[in-house]
Each structure stands twice: as C-alpha cells, then as structure tokens.
Biopython code that builds the backbone (N, CA, C, O; Angstrom):
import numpy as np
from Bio.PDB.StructureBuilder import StructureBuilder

atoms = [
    (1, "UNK", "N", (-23.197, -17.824, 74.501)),
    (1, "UNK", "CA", (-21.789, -17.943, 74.216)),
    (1, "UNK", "C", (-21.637, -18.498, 72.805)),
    (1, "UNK", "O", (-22.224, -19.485, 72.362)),
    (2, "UNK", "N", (-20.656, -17.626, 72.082)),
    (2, "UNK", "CA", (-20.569, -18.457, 70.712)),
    (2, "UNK", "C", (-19.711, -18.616, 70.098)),
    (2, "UNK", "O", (-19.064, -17.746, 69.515)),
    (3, "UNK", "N", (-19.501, -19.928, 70.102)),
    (3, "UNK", "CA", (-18.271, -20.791, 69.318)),
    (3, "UNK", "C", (-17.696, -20.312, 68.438)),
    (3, "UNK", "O", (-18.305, -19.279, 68.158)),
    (4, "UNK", "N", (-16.655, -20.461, 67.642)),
    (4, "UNK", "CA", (-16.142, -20.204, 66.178)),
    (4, "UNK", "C", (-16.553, -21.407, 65.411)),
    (4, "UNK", "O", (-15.984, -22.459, 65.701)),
    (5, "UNK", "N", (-17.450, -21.414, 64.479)),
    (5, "UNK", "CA", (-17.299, -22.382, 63.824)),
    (5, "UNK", "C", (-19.017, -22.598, 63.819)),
    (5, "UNK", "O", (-19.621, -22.976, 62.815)),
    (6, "UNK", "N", (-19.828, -22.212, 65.428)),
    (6, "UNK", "CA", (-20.654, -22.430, 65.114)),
    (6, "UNK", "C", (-21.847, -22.331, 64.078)),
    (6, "UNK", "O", (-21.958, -21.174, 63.672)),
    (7, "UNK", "N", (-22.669, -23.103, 63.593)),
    (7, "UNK", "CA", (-23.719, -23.231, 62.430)),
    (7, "UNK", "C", (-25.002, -23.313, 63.218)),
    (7, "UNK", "O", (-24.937, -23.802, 64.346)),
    (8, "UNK", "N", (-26.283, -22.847, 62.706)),
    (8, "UNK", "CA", (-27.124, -23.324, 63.062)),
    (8, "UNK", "C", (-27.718, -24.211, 62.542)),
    (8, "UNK", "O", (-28.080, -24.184, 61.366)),
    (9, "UNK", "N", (-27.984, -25.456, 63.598)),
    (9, "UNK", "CA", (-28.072, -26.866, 62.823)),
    (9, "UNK", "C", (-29.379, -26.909, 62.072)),
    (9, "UNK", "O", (-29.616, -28.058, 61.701)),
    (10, "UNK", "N", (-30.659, -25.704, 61.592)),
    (10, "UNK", "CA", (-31.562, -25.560, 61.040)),
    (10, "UNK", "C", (-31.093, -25.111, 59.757)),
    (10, "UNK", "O", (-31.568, -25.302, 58.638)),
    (11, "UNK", "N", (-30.115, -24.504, 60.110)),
    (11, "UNK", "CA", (-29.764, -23.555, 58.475)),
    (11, "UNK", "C", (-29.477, -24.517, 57.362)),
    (11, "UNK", "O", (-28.556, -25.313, 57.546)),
    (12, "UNK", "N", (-30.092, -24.551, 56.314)),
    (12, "UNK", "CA", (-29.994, -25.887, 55.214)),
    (12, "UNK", "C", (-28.511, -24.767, 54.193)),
    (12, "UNK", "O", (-28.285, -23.558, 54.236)),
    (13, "UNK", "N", (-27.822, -25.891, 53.402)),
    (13, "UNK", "CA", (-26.839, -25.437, 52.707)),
    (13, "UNK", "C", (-27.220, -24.304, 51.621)),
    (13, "UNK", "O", (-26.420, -23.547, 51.070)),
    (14, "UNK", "N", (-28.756, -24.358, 51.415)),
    (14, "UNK", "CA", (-29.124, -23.512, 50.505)),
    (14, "UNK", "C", (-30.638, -23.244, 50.658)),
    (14, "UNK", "O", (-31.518, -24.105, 50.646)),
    (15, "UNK", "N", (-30.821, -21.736, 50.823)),
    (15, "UNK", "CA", (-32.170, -20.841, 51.153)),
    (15, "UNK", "C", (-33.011, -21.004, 49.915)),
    (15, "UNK", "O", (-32.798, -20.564, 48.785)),
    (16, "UNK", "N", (-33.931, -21.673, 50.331)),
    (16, "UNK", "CA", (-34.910, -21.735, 48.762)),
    (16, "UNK", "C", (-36.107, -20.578, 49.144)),
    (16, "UNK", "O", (-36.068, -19.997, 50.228)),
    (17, "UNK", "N", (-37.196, -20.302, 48.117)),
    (17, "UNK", "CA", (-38.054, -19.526, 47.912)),
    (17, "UNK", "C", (-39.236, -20.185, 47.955)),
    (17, "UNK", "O", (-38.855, -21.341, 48.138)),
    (18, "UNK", "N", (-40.055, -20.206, 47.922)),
    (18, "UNK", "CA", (-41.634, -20.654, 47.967)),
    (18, "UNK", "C", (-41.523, -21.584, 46.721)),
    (18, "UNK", "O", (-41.792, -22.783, 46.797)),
    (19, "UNK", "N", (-41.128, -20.997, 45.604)),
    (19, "UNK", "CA", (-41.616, -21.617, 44.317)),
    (19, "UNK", "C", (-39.983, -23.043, 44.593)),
    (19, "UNK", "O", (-39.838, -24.152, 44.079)),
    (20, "UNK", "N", (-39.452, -22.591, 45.187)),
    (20, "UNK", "CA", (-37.625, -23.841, 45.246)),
    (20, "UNK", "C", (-36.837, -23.303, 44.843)),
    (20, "UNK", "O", (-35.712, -23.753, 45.061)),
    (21, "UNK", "N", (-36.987, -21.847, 43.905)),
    (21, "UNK", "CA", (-35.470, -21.686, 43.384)),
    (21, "UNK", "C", (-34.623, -20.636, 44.590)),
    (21, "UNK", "O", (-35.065, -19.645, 45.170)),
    (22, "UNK", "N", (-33.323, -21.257, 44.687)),
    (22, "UNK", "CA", (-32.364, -20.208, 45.525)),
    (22, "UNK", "C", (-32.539, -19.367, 45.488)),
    (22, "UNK", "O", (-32.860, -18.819, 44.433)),
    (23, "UNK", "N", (-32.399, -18.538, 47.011)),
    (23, "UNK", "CA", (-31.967, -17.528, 47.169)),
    (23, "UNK", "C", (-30.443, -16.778, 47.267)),
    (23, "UNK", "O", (-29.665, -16.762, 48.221)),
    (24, "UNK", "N", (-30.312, -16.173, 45.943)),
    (24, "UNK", "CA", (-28.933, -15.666, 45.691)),
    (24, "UNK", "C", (-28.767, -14.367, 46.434)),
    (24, "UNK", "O", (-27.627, -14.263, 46.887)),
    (25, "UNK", "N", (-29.402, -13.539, 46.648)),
    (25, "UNK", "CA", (-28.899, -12.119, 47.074)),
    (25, "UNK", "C", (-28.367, -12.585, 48.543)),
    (25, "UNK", "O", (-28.842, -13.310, 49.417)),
    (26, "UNK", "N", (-27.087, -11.790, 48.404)),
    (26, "UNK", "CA", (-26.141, -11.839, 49.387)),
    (26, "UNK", "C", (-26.807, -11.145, 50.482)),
    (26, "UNK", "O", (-26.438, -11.533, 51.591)),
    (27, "UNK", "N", (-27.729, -10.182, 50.475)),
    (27, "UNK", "CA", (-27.842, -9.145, 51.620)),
    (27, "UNK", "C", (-29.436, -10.031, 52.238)),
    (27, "UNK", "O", (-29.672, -9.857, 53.433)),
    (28, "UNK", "N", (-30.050, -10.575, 51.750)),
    (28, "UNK", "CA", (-31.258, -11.526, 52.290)),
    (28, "UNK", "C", (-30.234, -12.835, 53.303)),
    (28, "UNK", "O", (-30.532, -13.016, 54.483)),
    (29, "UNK", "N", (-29.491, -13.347, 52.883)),
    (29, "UNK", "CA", (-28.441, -14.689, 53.079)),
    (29, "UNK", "C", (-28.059, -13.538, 54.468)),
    (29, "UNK", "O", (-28.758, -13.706, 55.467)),
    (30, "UNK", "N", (-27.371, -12.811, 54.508)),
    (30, "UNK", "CA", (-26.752, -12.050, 55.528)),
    (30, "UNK", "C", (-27.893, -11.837, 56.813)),
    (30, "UNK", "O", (-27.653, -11.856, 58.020)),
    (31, "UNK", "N", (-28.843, -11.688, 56.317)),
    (31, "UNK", "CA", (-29.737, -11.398, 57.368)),
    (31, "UNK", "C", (-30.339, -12.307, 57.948)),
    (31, "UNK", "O", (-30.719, -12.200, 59.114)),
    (32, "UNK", "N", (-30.563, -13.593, 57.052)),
    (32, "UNK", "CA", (-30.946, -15.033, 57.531)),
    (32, "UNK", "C", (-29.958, -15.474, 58.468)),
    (32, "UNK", "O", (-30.169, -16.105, 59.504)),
    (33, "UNK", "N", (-28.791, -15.059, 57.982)),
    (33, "UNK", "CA", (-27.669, -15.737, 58.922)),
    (33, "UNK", "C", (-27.299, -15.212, 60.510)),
    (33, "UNK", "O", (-26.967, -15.896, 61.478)),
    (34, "UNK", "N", (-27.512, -13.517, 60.384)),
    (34, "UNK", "CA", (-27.723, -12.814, 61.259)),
    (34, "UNK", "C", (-29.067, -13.418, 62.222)),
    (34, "UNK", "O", (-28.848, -13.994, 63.288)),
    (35, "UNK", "N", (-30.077, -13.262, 61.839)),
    (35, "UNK", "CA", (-31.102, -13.652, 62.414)),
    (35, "UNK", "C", (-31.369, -15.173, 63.355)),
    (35, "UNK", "O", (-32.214, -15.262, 64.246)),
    (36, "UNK", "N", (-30.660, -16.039, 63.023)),
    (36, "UNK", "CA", (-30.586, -17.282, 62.995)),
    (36, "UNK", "C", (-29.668, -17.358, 64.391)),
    (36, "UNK", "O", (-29.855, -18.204, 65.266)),
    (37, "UNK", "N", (-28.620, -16.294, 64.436)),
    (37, "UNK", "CA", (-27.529, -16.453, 65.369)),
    (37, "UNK", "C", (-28.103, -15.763, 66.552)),
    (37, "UNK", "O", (-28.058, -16.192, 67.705)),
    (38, "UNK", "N", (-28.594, -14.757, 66.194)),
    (38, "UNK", "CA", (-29.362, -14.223, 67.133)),
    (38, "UNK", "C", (-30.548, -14.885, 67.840)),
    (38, "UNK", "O", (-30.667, -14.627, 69.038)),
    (39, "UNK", "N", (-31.469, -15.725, 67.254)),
    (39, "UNK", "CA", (-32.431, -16.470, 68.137)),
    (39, "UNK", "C", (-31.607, -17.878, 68.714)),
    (39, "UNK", "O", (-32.117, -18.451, 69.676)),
    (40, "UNK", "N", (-30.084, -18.541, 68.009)),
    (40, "UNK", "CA", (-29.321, -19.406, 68.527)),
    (40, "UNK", "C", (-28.882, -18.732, 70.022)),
    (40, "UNK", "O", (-28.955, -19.485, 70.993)),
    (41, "UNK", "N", (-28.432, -17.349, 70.234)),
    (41, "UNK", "CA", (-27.842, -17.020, 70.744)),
    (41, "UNK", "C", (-28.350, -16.834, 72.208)),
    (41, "UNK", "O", (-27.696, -16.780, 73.249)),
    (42, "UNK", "N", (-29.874, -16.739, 71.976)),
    (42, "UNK", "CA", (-31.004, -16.658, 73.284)),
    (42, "UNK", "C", (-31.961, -17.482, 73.572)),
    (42, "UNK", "O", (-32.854, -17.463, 74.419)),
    (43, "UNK", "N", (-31.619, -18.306, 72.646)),
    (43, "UNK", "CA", (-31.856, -19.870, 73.501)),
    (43, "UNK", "C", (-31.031, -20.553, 74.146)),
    (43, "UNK", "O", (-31.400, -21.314, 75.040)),
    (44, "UNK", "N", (-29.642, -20.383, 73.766)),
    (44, "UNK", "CA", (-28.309, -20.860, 74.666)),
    (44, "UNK", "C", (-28.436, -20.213, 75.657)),
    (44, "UNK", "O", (-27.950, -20.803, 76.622)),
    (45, "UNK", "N", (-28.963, -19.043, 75.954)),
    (45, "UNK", "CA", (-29.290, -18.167, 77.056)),
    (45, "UNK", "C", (-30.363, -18.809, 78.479)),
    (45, "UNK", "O", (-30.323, -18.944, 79.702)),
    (46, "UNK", "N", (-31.394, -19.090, 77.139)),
    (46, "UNK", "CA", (-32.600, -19.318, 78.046)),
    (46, "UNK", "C", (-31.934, -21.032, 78.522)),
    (46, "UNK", "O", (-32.067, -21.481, 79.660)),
    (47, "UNK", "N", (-31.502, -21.496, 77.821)),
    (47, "UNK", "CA", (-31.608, -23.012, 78.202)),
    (47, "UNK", "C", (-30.841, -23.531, 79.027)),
    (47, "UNK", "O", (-30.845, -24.659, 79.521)),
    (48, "UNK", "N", (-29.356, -21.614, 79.335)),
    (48, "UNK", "CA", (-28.804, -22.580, 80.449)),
    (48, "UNK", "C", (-29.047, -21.855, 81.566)),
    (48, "UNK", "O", (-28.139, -22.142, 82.347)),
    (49, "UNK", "N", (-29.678, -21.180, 81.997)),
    (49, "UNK", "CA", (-30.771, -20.200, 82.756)),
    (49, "UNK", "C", (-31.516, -21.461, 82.944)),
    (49, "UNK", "O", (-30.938, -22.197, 83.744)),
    (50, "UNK", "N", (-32.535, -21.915, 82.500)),
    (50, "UNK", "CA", (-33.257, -23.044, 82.980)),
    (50, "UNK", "C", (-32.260, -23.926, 83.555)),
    (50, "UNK", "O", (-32.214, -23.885, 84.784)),
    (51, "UNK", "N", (-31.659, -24.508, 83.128)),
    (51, "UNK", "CA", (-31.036, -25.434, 83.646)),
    (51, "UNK", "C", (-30.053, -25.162, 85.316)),
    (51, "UNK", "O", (-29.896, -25.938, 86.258)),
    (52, "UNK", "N", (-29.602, -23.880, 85.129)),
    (52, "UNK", "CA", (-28.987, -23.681, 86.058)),
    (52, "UNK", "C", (-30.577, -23.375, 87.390)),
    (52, "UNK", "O", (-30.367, -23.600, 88.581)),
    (53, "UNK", "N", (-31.288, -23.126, 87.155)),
    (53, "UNK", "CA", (-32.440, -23.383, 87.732)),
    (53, "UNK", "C", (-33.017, -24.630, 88.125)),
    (53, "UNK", "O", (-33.692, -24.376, 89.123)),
    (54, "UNK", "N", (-33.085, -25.643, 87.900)),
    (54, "UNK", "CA", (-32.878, -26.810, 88.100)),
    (54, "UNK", "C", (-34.341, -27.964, 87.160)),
    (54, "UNK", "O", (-34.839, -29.088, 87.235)),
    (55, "UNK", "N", (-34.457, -26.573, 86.287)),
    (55, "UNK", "CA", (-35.556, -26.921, 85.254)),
    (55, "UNK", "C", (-35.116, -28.211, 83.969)),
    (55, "UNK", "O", (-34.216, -28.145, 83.132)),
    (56, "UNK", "N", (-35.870, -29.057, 84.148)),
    (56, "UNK", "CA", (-35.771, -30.437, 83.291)),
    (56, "UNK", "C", (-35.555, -29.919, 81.742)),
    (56, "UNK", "O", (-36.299, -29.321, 80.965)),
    (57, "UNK", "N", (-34.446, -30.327, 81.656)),
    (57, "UNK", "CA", (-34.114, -30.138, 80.118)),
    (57, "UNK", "C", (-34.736, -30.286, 79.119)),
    (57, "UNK", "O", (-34.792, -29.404, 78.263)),
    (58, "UNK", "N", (-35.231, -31.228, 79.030)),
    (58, "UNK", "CA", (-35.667, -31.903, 77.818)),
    (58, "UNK", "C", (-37.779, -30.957, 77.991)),
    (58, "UNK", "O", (-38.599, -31.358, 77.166)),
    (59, "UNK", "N", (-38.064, -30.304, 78.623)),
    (59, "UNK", "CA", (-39.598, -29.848, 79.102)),
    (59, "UNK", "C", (-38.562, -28.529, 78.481)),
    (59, "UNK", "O", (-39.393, -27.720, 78.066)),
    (60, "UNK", "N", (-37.759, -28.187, 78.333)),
    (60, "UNK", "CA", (-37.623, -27.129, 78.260)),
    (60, "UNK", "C", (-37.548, -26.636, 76.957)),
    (60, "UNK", "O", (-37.970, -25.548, 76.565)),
    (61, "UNK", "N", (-36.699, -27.939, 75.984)),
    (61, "UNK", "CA", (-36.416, -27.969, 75.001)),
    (61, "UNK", "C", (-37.926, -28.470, 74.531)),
    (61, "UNK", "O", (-37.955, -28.247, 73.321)),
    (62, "UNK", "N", (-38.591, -28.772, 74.745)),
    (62, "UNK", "CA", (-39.942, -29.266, 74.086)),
    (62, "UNK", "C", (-40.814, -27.762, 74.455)),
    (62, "UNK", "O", (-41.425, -27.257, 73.514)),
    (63, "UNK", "N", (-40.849, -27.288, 75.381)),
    (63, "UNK", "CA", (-40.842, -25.995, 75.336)),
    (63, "UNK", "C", (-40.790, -24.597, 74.040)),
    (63, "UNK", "O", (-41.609, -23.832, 73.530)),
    (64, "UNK", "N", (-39.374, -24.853, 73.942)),
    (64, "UNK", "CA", (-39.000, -23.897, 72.882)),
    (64, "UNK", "C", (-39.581, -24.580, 71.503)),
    (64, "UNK", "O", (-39.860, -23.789, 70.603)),
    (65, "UNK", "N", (-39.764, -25.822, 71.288)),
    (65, "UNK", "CA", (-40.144, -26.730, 69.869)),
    (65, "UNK", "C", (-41.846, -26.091, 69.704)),
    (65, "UNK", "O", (-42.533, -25.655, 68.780)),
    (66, "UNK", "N", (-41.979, -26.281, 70.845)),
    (66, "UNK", "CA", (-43.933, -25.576, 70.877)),
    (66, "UNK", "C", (-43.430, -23.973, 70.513)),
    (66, "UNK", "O", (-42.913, -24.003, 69.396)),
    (67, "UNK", "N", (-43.412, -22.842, 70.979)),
    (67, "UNK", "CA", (-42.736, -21.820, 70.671)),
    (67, "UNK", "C", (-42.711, -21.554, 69.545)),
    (67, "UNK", "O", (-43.646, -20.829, 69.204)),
    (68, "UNK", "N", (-41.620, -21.989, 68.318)),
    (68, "UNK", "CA", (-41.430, -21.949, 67.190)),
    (68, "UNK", "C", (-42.510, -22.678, 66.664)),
    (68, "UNK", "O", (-43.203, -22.081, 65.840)),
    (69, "UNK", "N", (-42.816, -23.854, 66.956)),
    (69, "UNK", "CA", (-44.275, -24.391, 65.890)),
    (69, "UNK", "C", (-45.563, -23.614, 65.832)),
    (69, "UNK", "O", (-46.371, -23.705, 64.908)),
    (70, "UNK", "N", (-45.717, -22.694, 67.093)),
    (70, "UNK", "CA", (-46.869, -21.766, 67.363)),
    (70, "UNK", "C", (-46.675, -20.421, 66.695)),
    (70, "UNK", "O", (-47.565, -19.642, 67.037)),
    (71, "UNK", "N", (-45.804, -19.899, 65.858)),
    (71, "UNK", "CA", (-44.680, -18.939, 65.157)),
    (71, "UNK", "C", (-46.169, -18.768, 63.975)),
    (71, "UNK", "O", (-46.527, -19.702, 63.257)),
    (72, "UNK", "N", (-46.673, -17.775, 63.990)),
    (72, "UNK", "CA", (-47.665, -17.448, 62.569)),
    (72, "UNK", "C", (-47.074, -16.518, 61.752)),
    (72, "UNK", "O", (-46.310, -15.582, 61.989)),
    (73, "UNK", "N", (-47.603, -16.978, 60.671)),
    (73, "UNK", "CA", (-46.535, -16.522, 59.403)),
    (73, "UNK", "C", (-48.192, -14.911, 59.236)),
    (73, "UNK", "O", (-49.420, -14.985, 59.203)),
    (74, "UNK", "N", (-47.535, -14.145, 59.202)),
    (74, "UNK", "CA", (-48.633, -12.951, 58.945)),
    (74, "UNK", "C", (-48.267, -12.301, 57.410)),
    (74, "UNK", "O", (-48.322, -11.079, 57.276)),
    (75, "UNK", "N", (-48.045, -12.814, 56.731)),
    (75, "UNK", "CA", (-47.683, -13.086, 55.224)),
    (75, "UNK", "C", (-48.659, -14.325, 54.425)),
    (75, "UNK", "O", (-48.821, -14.451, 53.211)),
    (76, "UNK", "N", (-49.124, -15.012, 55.324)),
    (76, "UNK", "CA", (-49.687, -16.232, 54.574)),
    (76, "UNK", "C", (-50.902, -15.729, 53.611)),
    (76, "UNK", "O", (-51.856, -14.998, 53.875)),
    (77, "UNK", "N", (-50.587, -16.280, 52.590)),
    (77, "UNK", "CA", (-51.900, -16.085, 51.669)),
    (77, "UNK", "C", (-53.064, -17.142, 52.063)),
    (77, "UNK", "O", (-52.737, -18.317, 52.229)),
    (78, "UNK", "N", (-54.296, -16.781, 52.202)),
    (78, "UNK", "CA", (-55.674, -17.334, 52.639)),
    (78, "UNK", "C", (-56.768, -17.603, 51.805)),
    (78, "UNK", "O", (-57.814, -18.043, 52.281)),
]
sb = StructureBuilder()
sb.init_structure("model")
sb.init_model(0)
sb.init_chain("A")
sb.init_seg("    ")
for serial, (resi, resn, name, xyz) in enumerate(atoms, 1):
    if name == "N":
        sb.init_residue(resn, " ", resi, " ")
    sb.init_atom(name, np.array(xyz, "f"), 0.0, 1.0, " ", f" {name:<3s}", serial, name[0])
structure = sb.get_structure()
C-alpha cells in the first residue's frame, strides 16, 4: 500500500557515483526512484503477510537486513 508522500527512508537527498560526484541525469534518478518503490512496495507486502501470520516482527525484519547485506554486486572490480 502506498502513501502519498511516501520516501524511501534509504534514499539519500543526493545519488552519488563511486568517485562522489552527483548523479544528474534525470532518467538514472527516475529509475532509482522507481526501483526503490518497487522493492519498498514488497516488503510492505512481505512484512504484513508475516505478520498477519503470526511471524515475530522484528526476525523478520532482521530477515530482510540479511537479504539485502547478502545482495552481490556482479559489477565489482577484483
């Protein structure tokens, strides 16, 4: 379900690059923002699915924190 107004509380005021300088192109920003709402959007999913299940919140949310920290970047230089 999604609010008006909502933000994702990860999204920083400004998209930097590897080296720090902003990211200006509007159509990269659009897709970050897109993207962002979309994985907001199915974790509000999953988390009240768990919950309405009678699954411990906070295991769940530590859950999804493992999830994203386990996230491999297949871009990384080696």
């Amino acid at each position: 379900m999604k609010r008006k107004g909502d933000k994702a509380a990860s999204e920083p005021p400004v998209w930097r690059q590897s080296d720090g300088s902003p990211i200006s192109c509007e159509e990269k920003l659009l897709v970050l923002r897109e993207n962002l709402d979309e994985i907001r959007e199915a974790c509000q999913e999953a988390l009240e699915d768990a919950v309405l299940m009678d699954v411990d919140e906070a295991q769940f949310r530590a859950a999804l924190g493992a999830l994203v920290a386990g996230l491999r970047n297949p871009y990384a230089k080696d």
